[in-house]
C-alpha positions in Angstrom: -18.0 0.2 -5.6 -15.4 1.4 -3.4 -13.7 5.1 -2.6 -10.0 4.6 -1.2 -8.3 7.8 0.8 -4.8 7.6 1.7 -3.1 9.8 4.3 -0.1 9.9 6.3 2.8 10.3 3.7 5.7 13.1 4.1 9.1 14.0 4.4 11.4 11.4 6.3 14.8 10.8 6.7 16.6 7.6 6.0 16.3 5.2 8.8 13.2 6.5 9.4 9.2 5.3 9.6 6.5 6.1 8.3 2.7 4.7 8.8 0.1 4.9 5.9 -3.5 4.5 5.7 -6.6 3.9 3.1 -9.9 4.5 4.5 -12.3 2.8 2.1 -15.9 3.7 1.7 -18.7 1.0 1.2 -19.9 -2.1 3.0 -18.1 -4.6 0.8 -14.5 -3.0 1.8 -14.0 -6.7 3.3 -14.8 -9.0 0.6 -11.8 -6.9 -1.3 -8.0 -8.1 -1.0 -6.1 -5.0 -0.6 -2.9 -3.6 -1.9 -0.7 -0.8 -1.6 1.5 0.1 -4.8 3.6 2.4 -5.4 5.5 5.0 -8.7 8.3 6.8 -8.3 9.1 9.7 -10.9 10.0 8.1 -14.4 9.3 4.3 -13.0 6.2 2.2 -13.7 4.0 1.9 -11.1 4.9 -1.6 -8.5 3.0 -3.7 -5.9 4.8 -3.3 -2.6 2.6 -5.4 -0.5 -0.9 -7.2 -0.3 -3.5 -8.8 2.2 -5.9 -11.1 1.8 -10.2 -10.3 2.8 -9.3 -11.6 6.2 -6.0 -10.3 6.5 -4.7 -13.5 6.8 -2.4 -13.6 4.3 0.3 -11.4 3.3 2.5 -10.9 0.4 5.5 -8.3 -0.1 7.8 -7.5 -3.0 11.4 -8.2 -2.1 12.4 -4.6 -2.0 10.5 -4.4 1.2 10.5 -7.5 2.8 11.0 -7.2 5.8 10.9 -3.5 6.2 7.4 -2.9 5.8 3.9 -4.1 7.1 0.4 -4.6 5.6 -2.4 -4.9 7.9 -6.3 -4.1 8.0 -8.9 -3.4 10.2 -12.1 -4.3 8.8 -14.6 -3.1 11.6 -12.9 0.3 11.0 -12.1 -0.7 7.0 -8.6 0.7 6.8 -5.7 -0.8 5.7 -2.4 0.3 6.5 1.1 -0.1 5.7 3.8 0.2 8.1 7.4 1.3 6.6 10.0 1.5 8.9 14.3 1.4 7.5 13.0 4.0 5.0 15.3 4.1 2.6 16.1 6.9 -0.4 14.7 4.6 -2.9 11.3 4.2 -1.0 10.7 7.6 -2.5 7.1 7.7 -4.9 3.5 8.2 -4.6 1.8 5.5 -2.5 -1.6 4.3 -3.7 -3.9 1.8 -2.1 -5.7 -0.7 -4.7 -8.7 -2.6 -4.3 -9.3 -5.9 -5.8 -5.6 -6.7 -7.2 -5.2 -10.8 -8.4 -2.2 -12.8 -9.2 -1.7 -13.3 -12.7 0.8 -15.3 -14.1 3.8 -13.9 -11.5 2.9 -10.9 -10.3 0.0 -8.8 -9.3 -2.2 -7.2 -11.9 -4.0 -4.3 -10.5 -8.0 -4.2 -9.0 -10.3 -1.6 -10.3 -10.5 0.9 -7.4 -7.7 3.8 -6.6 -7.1 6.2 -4.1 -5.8 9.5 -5.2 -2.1 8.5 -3.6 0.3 10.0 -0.9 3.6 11.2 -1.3 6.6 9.8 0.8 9.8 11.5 0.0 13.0 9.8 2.0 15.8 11.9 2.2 19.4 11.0 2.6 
């Protein structure tokens, strides 16, 4: 079993960066592909970006590309997810997800949440 905690969401202007992080609990944190996803208000929720056990692989939705960064540090086991070019629309509740598989063509959720951080971009 694993216990995700976000931190470091908040109030950012367009153009601007922000850097969040999951701190996961457990000694199997590293047999788990990672994700961060994220819901704004009224939207279902939507994989933003994912990394593989080794953090060797990455994967981003196109809304992001480019913009943002997944990484992990598995001696510390934290992942973390870089956001700089914030944009307006990068406004919702970021949660980190343990566990999350391709199905089909797109990601289908693992079992394990955090409790999710806010990032509001203002214009």
């Amino acid at each position: 079993q694993v216990q995700l905690v976000e931190s470091g969401g908040g109030l950012v202007q367009a153009g601007g960066f922000l850097r969040l992080s999951c701190a996961a609990s457990g000694r199997t944190f590293r047999s788990y592909v990672m994700g961060w996803v994220r819901q704004a208000p009224g939207k279902e929720r939507e994989f933003v970006a994912t990394i593989s056990e080794r953090g060797d692989s990455t994967w981003y939705a196109n809304s992001v590309k480019g913009r943002f960064t997944i990484s992990r540090d598995n001696t510390k086991n934290t992942v973390y997810l870089q956001m700089n070019s914030l944009k307006p629309e990068d406004t919702a509740v970021y949660y980190c997800n343990a566990g999350p598989r391709w199905v089909g063509s797109r990601y289908a959720a693992g079992d394990y949440w955090g409790q999710g951080t806010q990032v509001t971009v203002s214009s």
